[in-house]
C-alpha positions as CSV (number, residue, x, y, z in Angstrom):
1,X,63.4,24.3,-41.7
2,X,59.7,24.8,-42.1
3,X,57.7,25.7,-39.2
4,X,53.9,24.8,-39.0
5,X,51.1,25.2,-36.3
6,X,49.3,22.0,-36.1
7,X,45.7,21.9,-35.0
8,X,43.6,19.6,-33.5
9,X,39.5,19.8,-32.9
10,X,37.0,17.7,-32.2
11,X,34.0,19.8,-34.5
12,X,30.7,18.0,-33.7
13,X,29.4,18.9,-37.7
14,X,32.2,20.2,-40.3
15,X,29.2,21.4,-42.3
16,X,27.6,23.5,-39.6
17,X,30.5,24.8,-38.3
18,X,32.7,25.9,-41.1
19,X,32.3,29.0,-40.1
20,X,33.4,28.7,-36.6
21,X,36.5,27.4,-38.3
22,X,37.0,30.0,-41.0
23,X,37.1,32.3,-38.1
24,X,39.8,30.5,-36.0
25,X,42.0,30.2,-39.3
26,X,41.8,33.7,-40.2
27,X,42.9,34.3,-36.3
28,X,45.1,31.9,-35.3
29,X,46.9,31.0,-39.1
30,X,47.3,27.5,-39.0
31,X,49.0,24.9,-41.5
32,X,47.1,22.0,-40.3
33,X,44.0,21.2,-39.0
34,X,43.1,18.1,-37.6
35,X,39.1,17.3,-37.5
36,X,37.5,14.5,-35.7
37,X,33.7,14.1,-35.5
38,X,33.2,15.6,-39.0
39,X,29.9,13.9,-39.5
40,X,30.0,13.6,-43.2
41,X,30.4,11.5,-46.1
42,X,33.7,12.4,-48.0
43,X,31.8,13.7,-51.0
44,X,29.7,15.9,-48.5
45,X,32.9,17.5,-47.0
46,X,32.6,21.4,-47.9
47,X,36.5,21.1,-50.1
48,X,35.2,24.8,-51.5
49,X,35.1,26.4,-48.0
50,X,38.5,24.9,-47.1
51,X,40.0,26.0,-50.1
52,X,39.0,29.2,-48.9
53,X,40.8,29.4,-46.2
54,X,43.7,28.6,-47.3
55,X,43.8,24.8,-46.9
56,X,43.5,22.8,-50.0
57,X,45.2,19.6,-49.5
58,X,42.7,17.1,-47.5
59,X,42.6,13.6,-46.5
60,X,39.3,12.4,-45.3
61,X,37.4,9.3,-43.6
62,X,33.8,10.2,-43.6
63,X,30.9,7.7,-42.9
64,X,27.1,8.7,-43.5
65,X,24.7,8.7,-40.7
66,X,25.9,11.8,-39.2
67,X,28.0,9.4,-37.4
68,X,31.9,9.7,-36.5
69,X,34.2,11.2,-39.0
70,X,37.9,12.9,-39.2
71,X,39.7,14.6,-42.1
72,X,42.8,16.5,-42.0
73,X,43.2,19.9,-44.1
74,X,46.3,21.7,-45.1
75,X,48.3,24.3,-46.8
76,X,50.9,22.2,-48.1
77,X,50.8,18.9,-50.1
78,X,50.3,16.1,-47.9
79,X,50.6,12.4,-48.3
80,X,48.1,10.5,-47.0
81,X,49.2,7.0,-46.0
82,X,48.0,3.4,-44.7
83,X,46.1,3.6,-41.2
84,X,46.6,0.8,-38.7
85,X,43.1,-1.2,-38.1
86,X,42.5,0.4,-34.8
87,X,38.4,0.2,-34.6
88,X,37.0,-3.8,-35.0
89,X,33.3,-2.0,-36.1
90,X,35.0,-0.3,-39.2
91,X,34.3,3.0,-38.0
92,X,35.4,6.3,-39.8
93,X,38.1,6.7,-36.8
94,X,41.1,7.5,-38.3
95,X,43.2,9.1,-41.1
96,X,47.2,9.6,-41.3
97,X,49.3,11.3,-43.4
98,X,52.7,12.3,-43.9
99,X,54.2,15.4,-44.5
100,X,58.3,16.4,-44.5
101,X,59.1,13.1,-43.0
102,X,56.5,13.4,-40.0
103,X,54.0,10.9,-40.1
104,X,50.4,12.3,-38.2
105,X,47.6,10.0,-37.2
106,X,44.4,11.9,-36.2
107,X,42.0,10.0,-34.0
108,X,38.3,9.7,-32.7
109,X,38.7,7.2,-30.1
110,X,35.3,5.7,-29.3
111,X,33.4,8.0,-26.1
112,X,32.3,4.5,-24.3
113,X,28.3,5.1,-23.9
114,X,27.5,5.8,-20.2
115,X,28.1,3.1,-18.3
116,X,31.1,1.7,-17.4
117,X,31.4,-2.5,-17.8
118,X,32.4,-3.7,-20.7
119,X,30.0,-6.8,-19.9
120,X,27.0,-5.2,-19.9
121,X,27.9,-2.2,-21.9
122,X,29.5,-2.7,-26.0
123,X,29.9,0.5,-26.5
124,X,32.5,0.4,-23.3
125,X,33.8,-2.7,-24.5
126,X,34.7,-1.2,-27.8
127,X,36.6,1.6,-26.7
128,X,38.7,-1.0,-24.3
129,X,39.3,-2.7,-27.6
130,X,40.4,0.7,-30.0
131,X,43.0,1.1,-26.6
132,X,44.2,-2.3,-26.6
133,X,44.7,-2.0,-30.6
134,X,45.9,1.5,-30.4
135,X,49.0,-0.3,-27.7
136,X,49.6,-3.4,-29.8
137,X,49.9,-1.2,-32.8
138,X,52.6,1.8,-31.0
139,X,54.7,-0.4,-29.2
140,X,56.4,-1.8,-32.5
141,X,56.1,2.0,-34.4
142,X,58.8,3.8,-33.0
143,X,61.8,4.9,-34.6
144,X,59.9,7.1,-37.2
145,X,58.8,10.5,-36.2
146,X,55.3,10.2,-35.7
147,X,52.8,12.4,-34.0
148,X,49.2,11.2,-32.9
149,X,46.5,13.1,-32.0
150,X,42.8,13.7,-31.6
151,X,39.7,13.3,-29.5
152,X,41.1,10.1,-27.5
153,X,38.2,10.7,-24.9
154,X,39.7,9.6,-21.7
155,X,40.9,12.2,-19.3
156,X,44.6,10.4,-17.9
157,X,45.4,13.1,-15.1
158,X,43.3,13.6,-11.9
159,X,43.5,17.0,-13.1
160,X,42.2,16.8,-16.7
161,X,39.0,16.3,-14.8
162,X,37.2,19.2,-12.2
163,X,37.0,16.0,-9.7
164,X,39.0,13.5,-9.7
165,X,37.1,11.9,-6.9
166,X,33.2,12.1,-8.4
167,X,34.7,11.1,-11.9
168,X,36.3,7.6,-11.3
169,X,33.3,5.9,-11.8
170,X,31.9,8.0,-14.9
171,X,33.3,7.1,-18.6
172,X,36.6,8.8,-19.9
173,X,37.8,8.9,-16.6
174,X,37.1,5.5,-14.9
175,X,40.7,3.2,-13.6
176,X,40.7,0.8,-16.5
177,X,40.8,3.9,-19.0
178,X,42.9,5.9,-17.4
179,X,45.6,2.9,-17.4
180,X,44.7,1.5,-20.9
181,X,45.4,4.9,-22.2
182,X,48.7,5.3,-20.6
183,X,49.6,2.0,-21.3
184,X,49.0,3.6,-25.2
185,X,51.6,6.4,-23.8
186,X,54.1,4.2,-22.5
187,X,53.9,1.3,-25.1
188,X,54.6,3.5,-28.3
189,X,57.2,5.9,-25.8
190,X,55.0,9.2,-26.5
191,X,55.0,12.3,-24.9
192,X,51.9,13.8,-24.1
193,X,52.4,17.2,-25.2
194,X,49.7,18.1,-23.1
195,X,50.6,17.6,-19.6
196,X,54.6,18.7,-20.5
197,X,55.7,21.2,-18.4
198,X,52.8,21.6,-16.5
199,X,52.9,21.5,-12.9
200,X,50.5,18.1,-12.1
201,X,48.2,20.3,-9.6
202,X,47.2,22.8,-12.3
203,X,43.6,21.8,-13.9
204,X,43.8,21.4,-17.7
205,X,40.7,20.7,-20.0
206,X,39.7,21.0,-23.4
207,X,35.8,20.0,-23.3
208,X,32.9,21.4,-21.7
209,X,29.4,19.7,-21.6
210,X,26.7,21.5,-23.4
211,X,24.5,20.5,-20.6
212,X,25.9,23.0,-18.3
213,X,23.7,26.5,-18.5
214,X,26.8,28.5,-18.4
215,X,30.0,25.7,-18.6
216,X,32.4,28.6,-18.3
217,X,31.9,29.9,-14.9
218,X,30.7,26.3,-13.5
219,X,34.1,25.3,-15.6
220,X,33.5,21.3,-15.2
221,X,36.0,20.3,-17.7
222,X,37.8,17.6,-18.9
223,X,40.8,17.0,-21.0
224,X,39.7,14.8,-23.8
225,X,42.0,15.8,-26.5
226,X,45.6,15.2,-27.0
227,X,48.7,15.7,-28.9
228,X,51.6,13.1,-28.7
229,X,54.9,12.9,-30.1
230,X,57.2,9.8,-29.9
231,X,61.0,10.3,-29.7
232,X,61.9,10.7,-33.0
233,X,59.4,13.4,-33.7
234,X,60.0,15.3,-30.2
235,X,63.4,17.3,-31.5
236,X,60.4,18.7,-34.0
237,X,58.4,20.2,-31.6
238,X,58.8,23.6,-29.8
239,X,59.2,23.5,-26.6
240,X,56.5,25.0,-24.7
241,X,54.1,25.5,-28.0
242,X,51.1,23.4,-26.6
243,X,48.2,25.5,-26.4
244,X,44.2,25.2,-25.4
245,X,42.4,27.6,-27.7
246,X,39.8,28.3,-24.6
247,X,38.0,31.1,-26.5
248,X,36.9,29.2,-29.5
249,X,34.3,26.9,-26.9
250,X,32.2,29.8,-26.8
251,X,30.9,32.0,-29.9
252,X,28.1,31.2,-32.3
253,X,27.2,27.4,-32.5
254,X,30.5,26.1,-30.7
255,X,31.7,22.7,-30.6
256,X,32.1,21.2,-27.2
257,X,35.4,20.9,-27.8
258,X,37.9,23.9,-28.1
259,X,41.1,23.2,-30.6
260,X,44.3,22.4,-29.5
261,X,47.5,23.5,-31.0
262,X,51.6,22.7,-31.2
263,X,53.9,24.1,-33.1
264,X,56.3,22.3,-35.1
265,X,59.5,22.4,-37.3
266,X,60.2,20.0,-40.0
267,X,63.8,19.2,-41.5
């Protein structure tokens, strides 16, 4: 068996905040690390600094602009392999691989913009339509172990959110999200990794605005990134293993995202 921590982290800038990840590699040791938000072009992406650190092996979908972005980085070989066509504006949303007969798909679902009506909104609409892709596309993948994760941007649970009452009308939280991404959950028979185990009235988030003056003690999170594991893949993960890696939202130049982790053992 081979065991392997699997990361994910939204970054906001792999360039700027290499660093920040050097530092959580040489702490926390893990095999994979899953990036969304890289804000690069492929040939941009700093391969020396990852190398570095231990993590040679990449597969990456960068797009200039300083726009969008995920890559995945390794210790062992991967295999990257075909992504469904998830985002109808050709984004860089997206990259899968496959490693000791897992298959991971790392994810930037579209944020939404700010207002919530897909009418009047396109940005809205367009994340309606990455959900409605993302459940077309799961409910006929499910008998080989797979594993999706990333910054999906909607907070499910009235508790992924500090108040479920003053964030159903505000974007990543809002009915029709909520729903479309469970529907996601149900159609391709995931678990949310997440939220397992944990009792439905404890608050869980993994992003904190930069808005706030001091986000840790005002603490108005939300739980926008997720790991999922469909049936084959959940005799892989340990029990338990899900973890919020609270203390790397703060330091020098964080993301507004902290990394999240599982542990996993591969036949």
């Amino acid at each position: 068996m081979t065991d392997l921590k699997l990361v994910s982290w939204n970054i906001n800038s792999v360039r700027l905040r290499a660093p920040n990840i050097a530092a959580f590699v040489e702490a926390e040791n893990p095999d994979i690390i899953c990036l969304q938000e890289t804000k690069c072009r492929n040939e941009e992406f700093p391969r020396k600094a990852f190398a570095e650190m231990g993590l040679p092996h990449l597969a990456l979908l960068g797009q200039g602009g300083g726009h969008h972005g995920v890559a995945i980085a390794s210790r062992v070989p991967v295999e990257e392999i075909t992504v469904p066509e998830l985002c109808r504006e050709g984004h860089a949303r997206i990259v899968a691989v496959r490693i000791g007969g897992l298959d991971l798909h790392n994810i930037y679902l579209p944020a939404g913009g700010d207002e919530p009506d897909p009418e009047r909104n396109d940005k809205f609409a367009h994340k309606l339509d990455f959900l409605a892709r993302m459940a077309e596309h799961y409910s006929q993948e499910k008998s080989e172990p797979l594993v999706i994760l990333g910054d999906l941007n909607v907070a499910p649970h009235e508790n992924d959110v500090w108040s479920h009452r003053q964030m159903l009308r505000v974007v990543s939280h809002t009915p029709v999200e909520t729903e479309a991404l469970n529907g996601v959950l149900k159609a391709g028979a995931f678990t949310d990794l997440g939220r397992q185990g944990v009792a439905d009235e404890q608050k869980l988030y993994t992003w904190w605005s930069y808005r706030s003056r001091d986000w840790a003690a005002s603490n108005r999170g939300r739980r926008l990134d997720h790991i999922w594991a469909n049936p084959a893949a959940m005799p892989m993960v340990a029990a338990g293993s899900h973890k919020v890696h609270l203390a790397w939202r703060g330091g020098w130049k964080p993301s507004d995202h902290a990394p999240i982790s599982v542990d996993l053992s591969l036949g």
